[in-house]
DRENDO-1510 file (C-alpha; in Angstrom, 1 decimal, always signed):
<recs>
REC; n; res; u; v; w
REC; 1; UNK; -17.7; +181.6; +128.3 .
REC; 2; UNK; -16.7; +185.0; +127.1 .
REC; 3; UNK; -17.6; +186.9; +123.7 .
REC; 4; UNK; -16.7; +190.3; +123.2 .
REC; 5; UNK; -17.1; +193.0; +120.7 .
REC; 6; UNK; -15.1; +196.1; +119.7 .
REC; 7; UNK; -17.1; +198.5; +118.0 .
REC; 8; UNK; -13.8; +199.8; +116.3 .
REC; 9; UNK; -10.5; +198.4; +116.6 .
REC; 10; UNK; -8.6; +201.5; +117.6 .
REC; 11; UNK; -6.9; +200.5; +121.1 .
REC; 12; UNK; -6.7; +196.5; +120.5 .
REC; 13; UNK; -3.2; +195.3; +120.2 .
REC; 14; UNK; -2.0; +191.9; +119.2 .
REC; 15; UNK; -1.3; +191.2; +122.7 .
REC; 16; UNK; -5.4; +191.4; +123.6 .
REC; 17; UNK; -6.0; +188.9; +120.6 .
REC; 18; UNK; -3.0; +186.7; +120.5 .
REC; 19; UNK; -4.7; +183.6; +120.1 .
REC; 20; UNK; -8.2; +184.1; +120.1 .
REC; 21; UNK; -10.9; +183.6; +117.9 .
REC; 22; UNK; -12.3; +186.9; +116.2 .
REC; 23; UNK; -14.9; +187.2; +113.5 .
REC; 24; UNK; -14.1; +190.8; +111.7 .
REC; 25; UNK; -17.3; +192.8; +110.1 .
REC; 26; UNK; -17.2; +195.7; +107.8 .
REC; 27; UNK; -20.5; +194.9; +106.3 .
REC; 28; UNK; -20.5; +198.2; +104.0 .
REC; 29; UNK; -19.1; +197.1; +102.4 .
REC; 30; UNK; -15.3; +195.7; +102.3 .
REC; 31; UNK; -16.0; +192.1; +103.9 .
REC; 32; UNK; -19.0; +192.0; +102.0 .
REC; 33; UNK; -16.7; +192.5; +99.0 .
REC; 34; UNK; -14.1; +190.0; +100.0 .
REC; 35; UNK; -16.7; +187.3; +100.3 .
REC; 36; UNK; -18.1; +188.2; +96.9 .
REC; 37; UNK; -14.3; +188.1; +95.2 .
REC; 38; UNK; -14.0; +184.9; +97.0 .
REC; 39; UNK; -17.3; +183.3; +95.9 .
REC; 40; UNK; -16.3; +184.6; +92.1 .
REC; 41; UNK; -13.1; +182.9; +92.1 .
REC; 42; UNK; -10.7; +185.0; +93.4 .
REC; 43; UNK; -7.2; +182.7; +94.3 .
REC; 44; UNK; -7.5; +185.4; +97.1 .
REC; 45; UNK; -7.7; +189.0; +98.7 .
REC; 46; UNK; -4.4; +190.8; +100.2 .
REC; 47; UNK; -5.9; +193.9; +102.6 .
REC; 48; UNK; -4.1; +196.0; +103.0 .
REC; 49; UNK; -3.5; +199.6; +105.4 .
REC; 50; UNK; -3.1; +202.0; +102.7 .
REC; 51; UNK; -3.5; +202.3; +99.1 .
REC; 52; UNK; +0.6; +203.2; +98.8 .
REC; 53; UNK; +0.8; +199.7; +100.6 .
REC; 54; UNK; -1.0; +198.0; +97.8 .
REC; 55; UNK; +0.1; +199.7; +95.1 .
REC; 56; UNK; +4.1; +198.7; +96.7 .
REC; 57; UNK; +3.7; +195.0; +97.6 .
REC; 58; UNK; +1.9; +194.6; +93.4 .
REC; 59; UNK; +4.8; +196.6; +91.9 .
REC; 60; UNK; +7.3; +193.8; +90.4 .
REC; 61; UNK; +4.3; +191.1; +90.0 .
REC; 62; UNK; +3.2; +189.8; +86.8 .
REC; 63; UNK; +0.6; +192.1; +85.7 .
REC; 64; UNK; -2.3; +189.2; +84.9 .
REC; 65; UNK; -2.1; +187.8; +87.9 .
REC; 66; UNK; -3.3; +190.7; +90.6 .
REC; 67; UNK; -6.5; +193.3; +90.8 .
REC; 68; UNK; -5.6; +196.4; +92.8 .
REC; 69; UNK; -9.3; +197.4; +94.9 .
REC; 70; UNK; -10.6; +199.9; +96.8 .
REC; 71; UNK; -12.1; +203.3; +98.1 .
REC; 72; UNK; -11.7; +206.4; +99.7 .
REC; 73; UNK; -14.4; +208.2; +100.9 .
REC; 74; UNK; -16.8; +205.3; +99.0 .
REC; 75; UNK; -15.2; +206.5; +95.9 .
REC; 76; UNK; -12.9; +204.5; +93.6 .
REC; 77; UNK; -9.0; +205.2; +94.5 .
REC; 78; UNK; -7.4; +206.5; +91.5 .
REC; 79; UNK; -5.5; +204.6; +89.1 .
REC; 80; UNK; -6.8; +201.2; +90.7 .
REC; 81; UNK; -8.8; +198.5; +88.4 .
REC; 82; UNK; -11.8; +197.9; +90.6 .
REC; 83; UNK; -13.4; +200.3; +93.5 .
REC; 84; UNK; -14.7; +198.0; +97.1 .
REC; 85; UNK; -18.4; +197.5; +95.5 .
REC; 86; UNK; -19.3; +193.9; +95.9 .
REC; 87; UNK; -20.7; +193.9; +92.2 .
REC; 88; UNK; -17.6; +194.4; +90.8 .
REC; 89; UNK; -16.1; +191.1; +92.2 .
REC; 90; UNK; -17.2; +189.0; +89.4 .
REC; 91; UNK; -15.5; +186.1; +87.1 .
REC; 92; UNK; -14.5; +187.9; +84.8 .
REC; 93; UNK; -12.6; +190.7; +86.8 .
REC; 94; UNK; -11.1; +188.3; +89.5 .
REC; 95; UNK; -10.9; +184.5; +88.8 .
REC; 96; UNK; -7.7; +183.0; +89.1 .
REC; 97; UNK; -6.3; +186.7; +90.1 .
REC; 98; UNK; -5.2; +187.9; +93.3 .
REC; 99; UNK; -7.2; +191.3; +94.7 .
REC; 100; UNK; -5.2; +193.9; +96.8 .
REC; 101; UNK; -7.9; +195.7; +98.4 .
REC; 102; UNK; -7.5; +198.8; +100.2 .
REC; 103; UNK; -10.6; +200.4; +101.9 .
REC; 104; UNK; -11.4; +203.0; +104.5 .
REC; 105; UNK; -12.0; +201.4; +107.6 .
REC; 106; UNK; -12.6; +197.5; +106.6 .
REC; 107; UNK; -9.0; +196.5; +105.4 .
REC; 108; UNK; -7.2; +198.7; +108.6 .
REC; 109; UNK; -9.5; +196.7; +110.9 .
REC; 110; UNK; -8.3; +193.4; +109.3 .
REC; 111; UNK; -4.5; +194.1; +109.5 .
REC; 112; UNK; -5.3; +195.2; +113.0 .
REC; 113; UNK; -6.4; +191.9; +113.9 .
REC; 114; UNK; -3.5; +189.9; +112.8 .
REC; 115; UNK; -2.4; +187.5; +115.5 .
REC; 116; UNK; -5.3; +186.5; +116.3 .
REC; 117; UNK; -6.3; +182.5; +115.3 .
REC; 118; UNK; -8.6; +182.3; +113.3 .
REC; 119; UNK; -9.2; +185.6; +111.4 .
REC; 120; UNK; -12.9; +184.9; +110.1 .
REC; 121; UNK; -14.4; +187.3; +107.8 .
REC; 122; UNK; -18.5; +188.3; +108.5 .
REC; 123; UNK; -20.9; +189.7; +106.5 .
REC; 124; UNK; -24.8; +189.3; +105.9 .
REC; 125; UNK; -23.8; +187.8; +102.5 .
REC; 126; UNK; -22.5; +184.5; +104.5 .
REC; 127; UNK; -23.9; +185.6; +108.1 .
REC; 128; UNK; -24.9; +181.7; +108.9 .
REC; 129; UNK; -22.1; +180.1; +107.9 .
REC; 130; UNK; -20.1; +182.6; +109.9 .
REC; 131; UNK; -22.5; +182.5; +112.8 .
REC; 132; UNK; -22.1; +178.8; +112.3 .
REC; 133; UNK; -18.5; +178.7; +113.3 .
REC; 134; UNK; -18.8; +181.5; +115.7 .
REC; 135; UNK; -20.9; +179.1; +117.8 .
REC; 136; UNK; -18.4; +176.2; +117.2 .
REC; 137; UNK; -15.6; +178.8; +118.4 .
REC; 138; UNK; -17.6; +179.7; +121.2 .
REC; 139; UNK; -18.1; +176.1; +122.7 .
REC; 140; UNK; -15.0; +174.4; +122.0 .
REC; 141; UNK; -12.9; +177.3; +123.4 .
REC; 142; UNK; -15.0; +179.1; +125.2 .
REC; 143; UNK; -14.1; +182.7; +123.8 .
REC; 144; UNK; -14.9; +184.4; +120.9 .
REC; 145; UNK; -14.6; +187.9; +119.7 .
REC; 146; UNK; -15.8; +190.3; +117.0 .
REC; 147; UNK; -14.4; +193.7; +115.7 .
REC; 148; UNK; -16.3; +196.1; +113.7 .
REC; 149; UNK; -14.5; +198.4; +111.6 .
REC; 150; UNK; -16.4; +201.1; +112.4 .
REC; 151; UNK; -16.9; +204.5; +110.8 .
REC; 152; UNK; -14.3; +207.5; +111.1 .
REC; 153; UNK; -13.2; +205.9; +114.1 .
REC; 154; UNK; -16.9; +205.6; +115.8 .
REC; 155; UNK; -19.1; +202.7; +115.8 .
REC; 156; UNK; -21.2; +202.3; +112.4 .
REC; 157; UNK; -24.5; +200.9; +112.9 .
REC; 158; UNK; -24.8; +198.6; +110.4 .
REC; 159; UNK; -21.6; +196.8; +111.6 .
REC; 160; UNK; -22.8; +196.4; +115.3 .
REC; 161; UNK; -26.1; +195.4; +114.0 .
REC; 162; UNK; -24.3; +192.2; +112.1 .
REC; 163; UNK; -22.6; +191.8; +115.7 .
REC; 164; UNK; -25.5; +191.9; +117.3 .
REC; 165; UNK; -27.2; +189.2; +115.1 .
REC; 166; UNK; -23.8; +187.0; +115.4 .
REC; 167; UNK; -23.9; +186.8; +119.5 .
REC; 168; UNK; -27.9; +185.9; +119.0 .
REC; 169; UNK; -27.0; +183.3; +117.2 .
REC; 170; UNK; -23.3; +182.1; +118.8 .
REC; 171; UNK; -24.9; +181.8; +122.2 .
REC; 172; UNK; -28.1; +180.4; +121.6 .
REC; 173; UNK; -28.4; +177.1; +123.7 .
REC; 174; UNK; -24.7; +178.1; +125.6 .
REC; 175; UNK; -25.3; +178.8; +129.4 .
REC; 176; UNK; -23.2; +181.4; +131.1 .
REC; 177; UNK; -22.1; +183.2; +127.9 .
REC; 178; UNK; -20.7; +186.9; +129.4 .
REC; 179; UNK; -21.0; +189.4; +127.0 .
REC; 180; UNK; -18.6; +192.6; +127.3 .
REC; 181; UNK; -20.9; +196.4; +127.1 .
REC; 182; UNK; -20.7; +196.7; +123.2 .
REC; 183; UNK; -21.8; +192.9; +122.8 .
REC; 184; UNK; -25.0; +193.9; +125.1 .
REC; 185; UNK; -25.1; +196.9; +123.1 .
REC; 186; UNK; -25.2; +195.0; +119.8 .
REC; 187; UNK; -27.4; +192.5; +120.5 .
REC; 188; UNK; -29.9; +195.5; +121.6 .
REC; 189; UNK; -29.4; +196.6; +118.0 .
REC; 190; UNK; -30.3; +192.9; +116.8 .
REC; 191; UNK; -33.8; +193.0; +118.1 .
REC; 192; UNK; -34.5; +196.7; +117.2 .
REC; 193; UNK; -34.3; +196.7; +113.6 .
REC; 194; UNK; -36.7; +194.5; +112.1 .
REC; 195; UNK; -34.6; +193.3; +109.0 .
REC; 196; UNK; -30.6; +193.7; +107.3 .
REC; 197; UNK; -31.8; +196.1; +105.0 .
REC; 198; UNK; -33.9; +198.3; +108.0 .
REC; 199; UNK; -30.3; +198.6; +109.5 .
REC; 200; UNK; -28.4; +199.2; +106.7 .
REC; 201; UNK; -30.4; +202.1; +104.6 .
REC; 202; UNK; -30.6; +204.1; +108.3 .
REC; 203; UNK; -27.1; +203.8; +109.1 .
REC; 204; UNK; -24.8; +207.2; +108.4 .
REC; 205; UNK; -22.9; +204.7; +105.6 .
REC; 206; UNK; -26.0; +203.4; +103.7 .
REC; 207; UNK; -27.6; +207.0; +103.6 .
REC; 208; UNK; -24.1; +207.9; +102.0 .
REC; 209; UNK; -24.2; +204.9; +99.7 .
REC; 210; UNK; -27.3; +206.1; +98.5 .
REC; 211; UNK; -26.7; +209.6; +98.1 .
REC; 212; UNK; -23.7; +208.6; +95.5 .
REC; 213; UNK; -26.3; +206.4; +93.4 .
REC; 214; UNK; -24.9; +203.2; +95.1 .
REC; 215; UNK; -27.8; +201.6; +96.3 .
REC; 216; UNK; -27.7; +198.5; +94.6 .
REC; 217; UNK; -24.6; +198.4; +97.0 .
REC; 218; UNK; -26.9; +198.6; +99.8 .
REC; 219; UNK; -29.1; +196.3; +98.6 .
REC; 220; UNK; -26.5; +193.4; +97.5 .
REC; 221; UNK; -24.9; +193.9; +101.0 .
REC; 222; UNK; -28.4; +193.1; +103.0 .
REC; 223; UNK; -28.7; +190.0; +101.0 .
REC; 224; UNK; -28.7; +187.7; +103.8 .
REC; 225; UNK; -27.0; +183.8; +103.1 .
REC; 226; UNK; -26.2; +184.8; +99.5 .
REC; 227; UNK; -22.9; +182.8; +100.0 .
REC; 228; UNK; -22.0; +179.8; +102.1 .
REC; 229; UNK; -18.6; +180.7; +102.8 .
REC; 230; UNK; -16.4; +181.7; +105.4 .
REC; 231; UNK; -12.9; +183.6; +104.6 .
REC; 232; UNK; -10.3; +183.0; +106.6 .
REC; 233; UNK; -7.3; +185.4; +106.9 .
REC; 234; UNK; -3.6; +183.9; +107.8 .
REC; 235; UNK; -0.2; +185.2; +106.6 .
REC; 236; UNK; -1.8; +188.4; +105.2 .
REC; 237; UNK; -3.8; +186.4; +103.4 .
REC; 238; UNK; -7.5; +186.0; +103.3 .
REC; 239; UNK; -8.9; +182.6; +101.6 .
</recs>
């Protein structure tokens, strides 16, 4: 058995993931947000590269029936409805409407995994449901993997600490599960940090998070099992 992780994306091609199982983590905080538009009734999420790409593929449809999302540098883009805090992705903003989100590093990483079956998306907010069918993944075909989006293009802590607590759990009870580097690496991380929140408020993203008054982004983020979901992206679509 085989379970790998990629600390960023940069470097995977669809050829290294053409059917394969992969679990994608941005934990601060786009797939954290894509759970919580899911869980509020969101028909579903569209990420997409850019912010032009977004604004493009929502320019002829009906007006009522889409949310444009997202950040740059943490911040709200411009022009768009809702920004990629988590809190935002309530009823009343997103039920029965379609979100185009467009983030930093979280919706780049999920694009970059198309071709890859299934596209699960991770986050504390449903970490055992996800870890649940990580472990089903990882005995029945005997390969899983896990890409964290990363920060700037470097590994963000609290995205290999999820990893890290993913391969705990996936492998408990499996014999002979080979882990690449970064999956050792993670699940180092795992047992260093005593709690969600521990990893996320000393991570380079929390600190930022809390600079700009967004801790209750932080905090909603670390809340572990909040949802028992598990969003699954096909056809550019996540559901």
């Amino acid at each position: 058995m085989k379970l790998d992780v990629y600390f960023t994306p940069l470097g995977l091609t669809a050829g290294d993931l053409a059917g394969r199982g992969v679990i994608v983590i941005d934990v601060l905080r786009a797939t954290t947000t894509i759970v919580a538009a899911l869980a509020s009734g969101a028909r579903g999420v569209v990420p997409t590269a850019t912010s032009e790409d977004a604004v493009k593929m929502t320019a002829n449809l009906e007006r009522d029936g889409f949310v444009l999302a997202g950040e740059r540098k943490y911040l709200p883009i411009p022009g768009f409805t809702l920004g990629n805090s988590p809190r935002e992705m309530t009823p009343e903003e997103v039920s029965g409407k379609t979100v185009y989100l467009s983030t930093t590093n979280g919706t780049p990483a999920l694009v970059a995994a198309q071709g890859a079956d299934p596209v699960l998306v991770g986050a504390a907010v449903n970490f055992a449901a996800v870890a649940e069918r990580a472990a089903t993944l990882l005995r029945d075909r005997g390969d899983l993997v896990i890409i964290c989006a990363g920060r700037e293009k470097q590994i963000a802590l609290e995205d290999a600490y999820t990893a890290g607590r993913i391969v705990r759990s996936a492998r408990k009870g499996l014999r002979k599960v080979v882990l690449n580097d970064s999956a050792d690496i993670a699940l180092g991380l795992a047992q260093r940090y005593r709690s969600w929140v521990d990893a996320f408020t000393s991570s380079d993203a929390g600190r930022a998070l809390q600079a700009l008054g967004m801790e209750q982004d932080v905090q909603f983020c670390a809340a572990v099992d909040k949802y028992d979901l598990v969003p699954t992206y096909s056809d550019r679509l996540i559901t």
